[in-house]
PAKOL-392685 format. One record per residue (C-alpha): residue in one letter; x, y, z. Coordinates in Angstrom, 1 decimal, padded with zeros to 4 digits. Layout:
REM PAKOL-392685
rest: A; X: X; Y: Y; Z: Z $
...
This chain:
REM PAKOL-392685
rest: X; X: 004.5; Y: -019.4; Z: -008.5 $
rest: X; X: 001.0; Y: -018.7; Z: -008.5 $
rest: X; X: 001.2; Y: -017.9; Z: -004.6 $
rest: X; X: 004.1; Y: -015.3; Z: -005.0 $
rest: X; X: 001.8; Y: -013.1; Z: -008.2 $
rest: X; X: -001.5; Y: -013.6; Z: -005.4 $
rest: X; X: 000.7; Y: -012.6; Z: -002.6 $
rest: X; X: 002.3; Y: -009.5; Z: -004.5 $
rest: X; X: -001.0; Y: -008.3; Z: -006.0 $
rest: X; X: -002.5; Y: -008.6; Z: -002.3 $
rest: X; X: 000.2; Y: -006.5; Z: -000.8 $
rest: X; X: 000.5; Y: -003.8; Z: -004.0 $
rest: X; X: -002.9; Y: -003.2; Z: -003.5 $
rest: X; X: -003.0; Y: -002.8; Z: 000.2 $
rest: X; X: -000.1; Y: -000.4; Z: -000.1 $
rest: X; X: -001.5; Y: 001.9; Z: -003.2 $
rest: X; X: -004.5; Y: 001.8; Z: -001.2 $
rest: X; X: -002.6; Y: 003.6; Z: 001.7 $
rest: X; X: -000.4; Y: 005.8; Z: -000.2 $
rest: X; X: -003.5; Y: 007.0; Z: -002.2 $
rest: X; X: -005.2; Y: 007.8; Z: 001.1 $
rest: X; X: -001.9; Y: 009.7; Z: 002.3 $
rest: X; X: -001.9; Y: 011.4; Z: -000.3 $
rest: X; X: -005.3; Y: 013.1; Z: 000.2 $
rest: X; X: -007.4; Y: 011.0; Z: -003.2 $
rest: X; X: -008.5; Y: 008.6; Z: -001.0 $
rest: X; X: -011.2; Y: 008.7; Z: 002.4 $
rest: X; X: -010.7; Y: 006.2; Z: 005.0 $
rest: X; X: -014.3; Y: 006.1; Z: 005.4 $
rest: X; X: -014.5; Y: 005.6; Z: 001.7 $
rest: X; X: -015.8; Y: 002.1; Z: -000.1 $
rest: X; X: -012.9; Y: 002.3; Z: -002.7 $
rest: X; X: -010.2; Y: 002.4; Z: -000.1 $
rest: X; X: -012.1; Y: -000.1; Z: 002.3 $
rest: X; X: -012.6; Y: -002.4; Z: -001.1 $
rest: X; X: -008.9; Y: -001.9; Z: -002.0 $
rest: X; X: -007.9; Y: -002.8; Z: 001.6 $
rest: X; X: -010.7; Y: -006.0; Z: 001.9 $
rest: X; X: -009.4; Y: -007.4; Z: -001.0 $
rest: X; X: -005.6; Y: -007.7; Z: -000.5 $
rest: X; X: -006.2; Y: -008.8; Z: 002.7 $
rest: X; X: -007.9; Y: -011.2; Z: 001.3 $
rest: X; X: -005.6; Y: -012.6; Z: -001.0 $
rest: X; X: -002.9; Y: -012.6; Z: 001.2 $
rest: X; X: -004.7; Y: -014.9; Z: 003.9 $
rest: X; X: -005.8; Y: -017.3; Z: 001.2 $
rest: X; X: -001.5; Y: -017.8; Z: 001.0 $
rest: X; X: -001.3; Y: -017.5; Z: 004.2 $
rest: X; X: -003.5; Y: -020.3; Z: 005.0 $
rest: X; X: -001.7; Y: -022.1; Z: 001.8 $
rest: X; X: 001.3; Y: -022.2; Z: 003.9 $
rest: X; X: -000.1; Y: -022.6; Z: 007.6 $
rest: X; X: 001.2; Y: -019.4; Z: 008.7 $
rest: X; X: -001.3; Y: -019.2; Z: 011.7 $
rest: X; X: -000.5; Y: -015.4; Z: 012.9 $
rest: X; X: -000.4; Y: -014.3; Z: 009.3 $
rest: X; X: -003.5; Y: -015.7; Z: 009.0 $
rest: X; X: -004.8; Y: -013.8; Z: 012.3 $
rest: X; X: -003.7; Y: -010.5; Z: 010.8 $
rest: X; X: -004.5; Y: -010.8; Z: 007.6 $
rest: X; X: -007.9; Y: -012.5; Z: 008.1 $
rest: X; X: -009.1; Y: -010.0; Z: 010.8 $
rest: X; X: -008.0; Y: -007.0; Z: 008.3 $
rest: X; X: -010.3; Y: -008.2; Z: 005.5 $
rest: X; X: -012.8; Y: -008.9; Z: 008.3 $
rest: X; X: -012.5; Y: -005.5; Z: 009.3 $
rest: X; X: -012.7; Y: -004.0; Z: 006.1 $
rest: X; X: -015.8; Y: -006.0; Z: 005.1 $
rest: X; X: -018.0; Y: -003.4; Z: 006.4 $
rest: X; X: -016.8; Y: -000.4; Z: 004.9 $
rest: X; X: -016.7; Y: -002.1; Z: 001.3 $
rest: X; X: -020.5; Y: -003.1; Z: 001.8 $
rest: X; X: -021.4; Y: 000.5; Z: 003.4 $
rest: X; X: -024.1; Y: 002.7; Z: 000.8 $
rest: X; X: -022.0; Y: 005.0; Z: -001.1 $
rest: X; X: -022.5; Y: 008.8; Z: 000.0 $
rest: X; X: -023.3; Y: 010.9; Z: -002.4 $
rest: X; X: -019.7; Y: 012.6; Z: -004.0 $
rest: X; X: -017.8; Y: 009.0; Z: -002.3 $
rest: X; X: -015.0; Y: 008.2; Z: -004.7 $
């Protein structure tokens, strides 16, 4: 149970950080989107890993990784 709520926060978060981004409220460059992004991916390796899904944990792992830097980036001045 507690893998399912982790796994569905992980993925609504990913995909609200998209749509917000599609929708023009978000930057890609920004630390809110790249936080958003880090953060689900995050969660959904941890159950990934849980269930010894190896190329979920390859895809979901290097996402986080990837999103790592932009979350740790200094904000720019008017960032959201």
């Amino acid at each position: 149970m507690l893998q399912q709520i982790v796994s569905v926060v992980g993925a609504v978060l990913i995909l609200v950080a998209y749509a917000l981004l599609q929708l023009g409220r978000l930057r890609q460059q920004g630390r809110l989107f790249n936080a958003m992004n880090f953060v689900g991916s995050a969660l959904l390796t941890w159950v990934a890993v849980q269930d010894r899904q190896v190329g979920f944990i390859l895809l979901e792992g290097s996402w986080a990784l990837l999103s790592l830097p932009g979350t740790l980036r200094r904000r720019a001045s008017g960032e959201p």
